[in-house]
Structure formats: structure tokens, C-alpha cells
N, C-alpha and C positions, 0 to 999 in steps of 0.2 A: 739515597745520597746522589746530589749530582756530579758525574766522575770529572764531566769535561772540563772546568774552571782547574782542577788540579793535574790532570793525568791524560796524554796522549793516548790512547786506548787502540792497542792494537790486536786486532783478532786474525786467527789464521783456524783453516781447518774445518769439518764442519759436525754439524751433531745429527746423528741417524734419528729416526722417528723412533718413538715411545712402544714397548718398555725398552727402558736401556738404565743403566747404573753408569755415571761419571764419576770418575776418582780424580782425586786433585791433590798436587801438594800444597802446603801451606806454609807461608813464610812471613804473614801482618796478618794483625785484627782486622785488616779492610780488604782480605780476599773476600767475604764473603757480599758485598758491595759489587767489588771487582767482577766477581764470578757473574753474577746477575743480569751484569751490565753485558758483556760477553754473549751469554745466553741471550740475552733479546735482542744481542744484535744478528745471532743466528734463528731470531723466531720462535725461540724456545722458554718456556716458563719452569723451571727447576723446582722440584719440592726438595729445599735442603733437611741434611742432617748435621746438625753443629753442638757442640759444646754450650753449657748451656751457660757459660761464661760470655760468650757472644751475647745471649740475650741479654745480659746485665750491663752491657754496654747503652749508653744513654740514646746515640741515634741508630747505628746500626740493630742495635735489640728493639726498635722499636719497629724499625723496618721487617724485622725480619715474623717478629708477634704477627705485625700486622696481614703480613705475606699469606699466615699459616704455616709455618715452615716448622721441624720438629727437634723441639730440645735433647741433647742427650746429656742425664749427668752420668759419668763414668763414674765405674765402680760402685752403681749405688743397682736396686731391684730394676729401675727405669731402662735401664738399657736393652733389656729382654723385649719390652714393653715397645722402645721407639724400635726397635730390629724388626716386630712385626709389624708395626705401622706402616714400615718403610717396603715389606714386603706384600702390605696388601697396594698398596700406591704404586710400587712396580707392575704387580697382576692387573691391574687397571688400567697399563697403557701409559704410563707418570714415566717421566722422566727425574731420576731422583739421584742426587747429588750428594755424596759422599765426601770427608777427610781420612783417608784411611790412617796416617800417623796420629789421628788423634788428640793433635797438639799443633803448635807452630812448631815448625821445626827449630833443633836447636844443636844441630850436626854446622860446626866450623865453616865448610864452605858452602853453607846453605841448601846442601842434597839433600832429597829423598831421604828419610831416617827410614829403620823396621816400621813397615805395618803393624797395627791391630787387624784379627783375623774377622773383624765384623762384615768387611767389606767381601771379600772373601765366600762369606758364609750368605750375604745377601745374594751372590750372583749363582751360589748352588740353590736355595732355598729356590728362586724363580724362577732360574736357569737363563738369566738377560746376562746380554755380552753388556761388558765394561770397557766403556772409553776412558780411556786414560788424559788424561787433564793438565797442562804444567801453565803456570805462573811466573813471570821475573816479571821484578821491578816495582814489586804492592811494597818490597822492602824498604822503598824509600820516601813511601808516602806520608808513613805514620809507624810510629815506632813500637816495636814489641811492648813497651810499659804503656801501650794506650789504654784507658784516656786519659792520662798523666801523660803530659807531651804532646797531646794527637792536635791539639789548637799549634801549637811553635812549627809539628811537621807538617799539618797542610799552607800554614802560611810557606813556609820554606818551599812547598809543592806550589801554591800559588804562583810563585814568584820563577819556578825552574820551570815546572810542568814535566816531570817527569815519563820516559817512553812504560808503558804498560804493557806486556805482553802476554796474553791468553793461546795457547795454541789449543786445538783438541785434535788427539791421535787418529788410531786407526784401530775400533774395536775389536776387544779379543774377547777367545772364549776360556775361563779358567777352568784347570782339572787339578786333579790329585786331592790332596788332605787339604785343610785350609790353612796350615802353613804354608803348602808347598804353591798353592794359590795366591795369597796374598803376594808372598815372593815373585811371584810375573806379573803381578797386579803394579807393585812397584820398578820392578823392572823395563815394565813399559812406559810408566808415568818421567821414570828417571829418562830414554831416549828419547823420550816428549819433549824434557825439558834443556837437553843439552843443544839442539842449535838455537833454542834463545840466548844461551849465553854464553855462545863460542869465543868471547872476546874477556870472558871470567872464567875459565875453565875451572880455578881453582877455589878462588877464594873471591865473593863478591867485594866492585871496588867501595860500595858504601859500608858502612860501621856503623851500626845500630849501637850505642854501649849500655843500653836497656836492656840489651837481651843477651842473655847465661847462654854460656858456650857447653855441649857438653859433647863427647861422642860415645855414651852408652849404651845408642842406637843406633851409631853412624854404620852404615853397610859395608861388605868392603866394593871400589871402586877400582 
């Protein structure tokens, strides 16, 4: 997808040479776009890991088919199956792109929710440091019930062009149990993402009313 017609694309940061694991939060169905666009503008080509709800999406999942990039359905025998995929693509020098919440998030003021410990588990299995990833602003391009709306929110993007911002941090190396791992996994992703949106500390000023509020995973802050 082309981002520039819709979204000011702002990148900071930069991404170390392969293997490395990037973790990202996720806040729209068009991070994964987003994320892409980012990466090549730091020279890098991502093997994502996504839900495989993305690929059912009509242009994004076709994008993504076509990339190569590796489905995961959660909860199902697959997951074991894309973990080692993703761990041989790491031992190979791949630069391989993760969502560790697993989800768009659906934490109130749009933070970091709990990790899944897949991520986690991917930077023990290989032992690659994880760059932590943050996103503001995919929220207002296209709305959580996409693709139901996603035609009304790029026009609305068309017409505003909304700022996009991609930072990537400062890779770390994780220890302990894979709980105690995912938790600085996200911990870094969360001080990733707070000087993008030092002017939202709390609650983002847009309103998706597509997307279910929930804080069953909200961390505390």
C-alpha cells in the first residue's frame, strides 16, 4: 500500500543488522503496512509474524502473502509451528518482526497491554537482542472494525494526512523466565512510545468508536 497519499510518515531511530527480533505495539489493522514502510526506509526488509486475521484482509493480506511473511493463528497446533519458523529465519541473519500483545491493543489510553510470552521465548531460543518498536498515529488512519470503514478512514486520511510516527529504540537483551522477559520486552516498547506522544499522555485525542475498550491487560502505569 502506498502510505504517502494518506500519512506523513515519520521515522526516527535506527535498526541494527540481522539477526535481531523487533517488537512493536499495535494500535490499527494498517500497522502492518506502516511497519514495512518504516523498515525500508531504514534499508531493511522484515519477515513478519502476524495474526492471521491480517491475511484476511483484502489488500493488506495480500501484501503480506505475497511478501512471504508468516501467519500465526493463536490458540490453534500453528503457533508452535510459525515460533520455529521465525526461529530459523532469526539463525539466518532475518530480521524478524513481531506483535508481542498479540492483538490491537484495547487498553483505554492506547498503551502497551501484557505481552504474549512468544516473543520472549523467540529471543531465548536464538539469543538476538530485541529492538523495541512504538507506533502513534496508524490509529487514525483506519479504524479498528477495518475493512468495514477502512474506504470513509483513508478518505478522511486523504483529505487530513495524518503525522505517523515509527520510532525504533535501543536494543535490549532479555533474562529471566519468559514472563519476567516479556515484561522488559514491553517495558521498553512502552518508553519507546511515550515521547511520541507527549502531547496525549493519557488518553489519545482521536476516537475510534469501532474498537471495544477493555483494561483486562492494561499494565499498571
Amino acid at each position: 500500500m502506498a502510505l504517502v497519499p494518506f500519512t506523513r510518515l515519520r521515522v526516527s531511530g535506527q535498526v541494527p543488522a540481522g539477526p535481531v527480533i523487533l517488537a512493536a505495539n499495535h494500535v490499527s489493522p494498517i500497522d502492518p503496512a506502516v511497519l514495512m514502510a518504516a523498515c525500508r526506509a531504514r534499508g531493511v526488509v522484515p519477515t513478519f509474524l502476524a495474526d492471521t486475521a491480517v491475511f484476511r484482509m483484502r489488500t493488506i493480506g495480500w501484501i503480506m502473502r505475497r511478501a512471504g511473511h508468516v501467519p500465526v493463528a493463536r490458540g490453534t497446533a500453528t503457533v508452535t509451528a510459525a515460533l520455529a519458523h521465525a526461529a530459523a529465519a532469526v539463525e539466518a541473519g532475518a530480521v524478524v518482526l513481531v506483535y508481542p500483545e498479540g492483538r490491537i491493543g484495547l487498553d483505554p489510553g492506547l498503551w502497551p497491554e501484557k505481552g504474549k510470552t512468544g516473543t520472549a521465548r523467540l529471543a531465548s531460543m536464538t539469543g538476538a537482542a530485541v529492538v523495541p518498536v512504538a507506533q502513534w498515529g496508524t490509529h487514525e488512519v483506519v479504524p479498528y472494525s477495518a475493512p468495514s470503514g477502512a474506504a470513509r478512514g483513508l478518505l478522511r486520511a486523504l483529505l487530513r494526512r495524518p503525522a505517523v510516527h515509527v520510532r525504533f529504540g535501543a536494543p535490549i537483551r532479555v533474562t529471566g523466565t519468559p514472563r519476567q522477559a516479556t515484561e522488559q520486552i514491553m517495558s521498553a516498547i512502552t518508553e519507546t512510545l511515550a515521547p511520541l506522544r507527549e502531547d496525549e499522555p493519557d488518553r489519545p485525542r482521536h476516537t475510534d468508536p469501532t474498537r471495544p475498550i477493555s483494561t483486562a491487560r492494561s499494565p499498571r502505569r
